[in-house]
C-alpha positions in Angstrom: 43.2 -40.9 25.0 40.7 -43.8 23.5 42.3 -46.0 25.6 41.0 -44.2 28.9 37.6 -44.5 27.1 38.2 -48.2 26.2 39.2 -48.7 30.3 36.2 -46.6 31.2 33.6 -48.8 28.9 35.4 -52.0 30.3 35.0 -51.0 33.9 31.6 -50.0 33.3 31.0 -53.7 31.9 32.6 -55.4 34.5 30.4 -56.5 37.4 30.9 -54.4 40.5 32.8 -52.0 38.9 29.8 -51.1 37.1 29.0 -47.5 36.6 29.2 -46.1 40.0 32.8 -46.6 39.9 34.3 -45.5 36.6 32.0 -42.5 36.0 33.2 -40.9 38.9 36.9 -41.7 38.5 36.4 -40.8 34.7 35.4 -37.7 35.5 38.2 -37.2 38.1 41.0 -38.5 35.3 40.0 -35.2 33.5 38.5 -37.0 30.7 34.7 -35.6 29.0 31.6 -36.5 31.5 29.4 -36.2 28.7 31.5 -39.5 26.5 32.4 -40.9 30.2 28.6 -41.3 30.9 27.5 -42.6 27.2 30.4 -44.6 26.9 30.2 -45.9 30.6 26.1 -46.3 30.2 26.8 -48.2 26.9 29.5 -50.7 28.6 27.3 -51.4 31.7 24.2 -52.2 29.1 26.2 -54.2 26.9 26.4 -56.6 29.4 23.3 -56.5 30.8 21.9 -57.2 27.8 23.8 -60.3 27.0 23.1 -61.1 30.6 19.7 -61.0 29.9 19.6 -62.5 25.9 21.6 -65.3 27.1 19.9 -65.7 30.3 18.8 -69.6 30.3 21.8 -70.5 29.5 23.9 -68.8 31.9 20.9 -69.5 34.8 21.9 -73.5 33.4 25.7 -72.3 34.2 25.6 -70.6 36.9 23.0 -73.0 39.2 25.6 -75.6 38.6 28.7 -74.2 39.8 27.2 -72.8 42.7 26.2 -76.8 43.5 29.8 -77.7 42.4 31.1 -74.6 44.9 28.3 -76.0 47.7 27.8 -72.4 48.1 24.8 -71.0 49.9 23.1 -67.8 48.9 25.3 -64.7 49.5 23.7 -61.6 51.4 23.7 -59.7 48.2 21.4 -62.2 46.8 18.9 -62.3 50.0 18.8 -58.8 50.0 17.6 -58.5 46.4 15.1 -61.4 47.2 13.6 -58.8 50.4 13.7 -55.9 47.7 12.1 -58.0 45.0 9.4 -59.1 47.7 8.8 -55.2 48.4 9.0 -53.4 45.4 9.0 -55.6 42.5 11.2 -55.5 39.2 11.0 -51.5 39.1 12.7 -51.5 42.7 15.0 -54.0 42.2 16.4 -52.6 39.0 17.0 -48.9 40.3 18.4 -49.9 43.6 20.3 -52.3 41.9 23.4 -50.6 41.0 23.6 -49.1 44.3 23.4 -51.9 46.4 23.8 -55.1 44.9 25.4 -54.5 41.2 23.2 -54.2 37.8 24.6 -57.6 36.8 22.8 -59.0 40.2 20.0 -57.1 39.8 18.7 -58.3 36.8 19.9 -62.2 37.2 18.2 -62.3 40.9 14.6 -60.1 38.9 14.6 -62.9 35.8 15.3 -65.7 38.4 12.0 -64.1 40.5 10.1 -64.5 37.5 10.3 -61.4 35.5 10.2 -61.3 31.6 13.6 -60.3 29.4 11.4 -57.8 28.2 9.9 -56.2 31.6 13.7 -56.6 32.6 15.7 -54.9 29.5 13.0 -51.9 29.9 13.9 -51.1 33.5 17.7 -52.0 33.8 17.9 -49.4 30.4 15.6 -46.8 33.3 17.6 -47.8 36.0 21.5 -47.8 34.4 20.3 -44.5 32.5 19.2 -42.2 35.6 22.2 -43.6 37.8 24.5 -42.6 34.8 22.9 -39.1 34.7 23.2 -39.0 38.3 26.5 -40.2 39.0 28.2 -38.2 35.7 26.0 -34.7 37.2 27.1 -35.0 40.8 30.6 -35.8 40.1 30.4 -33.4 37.6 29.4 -30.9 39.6 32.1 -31.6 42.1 30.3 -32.9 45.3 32.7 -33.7 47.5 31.5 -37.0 47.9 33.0 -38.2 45.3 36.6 -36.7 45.5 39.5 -38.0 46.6 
């Protein structure tokens, strides 16, 4: 049974899995919404955070292989530039992991300008009410979320 948690907290850590994903189907597996959300909520964070610690670096990393790749901006990424440009960090960081991926979310609101600090405080808002959300609906049993 740990290892269903383990697969849940890896999910939740992996970007575009993220927590929209594995809460629902960890709750549908039969396992505990209550550890499903805390143990999904601590996997998503977990790499947010390191996301966000290591950020220079990675920004380094990541600037170059997209110029290696020649790759243009995607859609996600023009979309969370438009969002950013409307409602700022807070907007970004809860519509985030509904449109464009908590990972995304917080590389495109530090590449805009925002501070670690500003950024850790609303992905923690952001990843925690779409956790309760996600974990209470499907809890619930809305029908949106079974199969």
């Amino acid at each position: 049974m740990i290892y269903e948690y383990a697969l849940i907290f890896l999910g939740a850590a992996i970007p575009w899995f993220e927590i929209a994903l594995v809460i629902p189907l960890g709750i549908i597996w039969g396992l505990s919404p209550v550890w499903v959300m805390i143990t999904a909520f601590i996997g998503n964070m977990l790499t947010v955070m390191m996301l966000i610690v290591g950020f220079d670096k990675f920004r380094i990393w990541y600037d170059k292989r997209q110029q290696a790749k020649g790759k243009e901006p995607s859609k996600k990424n023009e979309r969370a530039v438009r969002i950013w440009n409307k409602y700022g960090l807070p907007g970004l960081s809860l519509l985030g992991p509904i449109l464009i991926g908590t990972h995304i979310a917080a590389f495109i609101g530090m590449t805009l300008g925002a501070t670690k600090r500003n950024t850790t405080i609303w992905m923690i808002i952001s990843i925690g009410v779409w956790t309760l959300a996600f974990g209470i609906l499907t809890a619930l049993g809305f029908d949106f979320f079974t199969v």
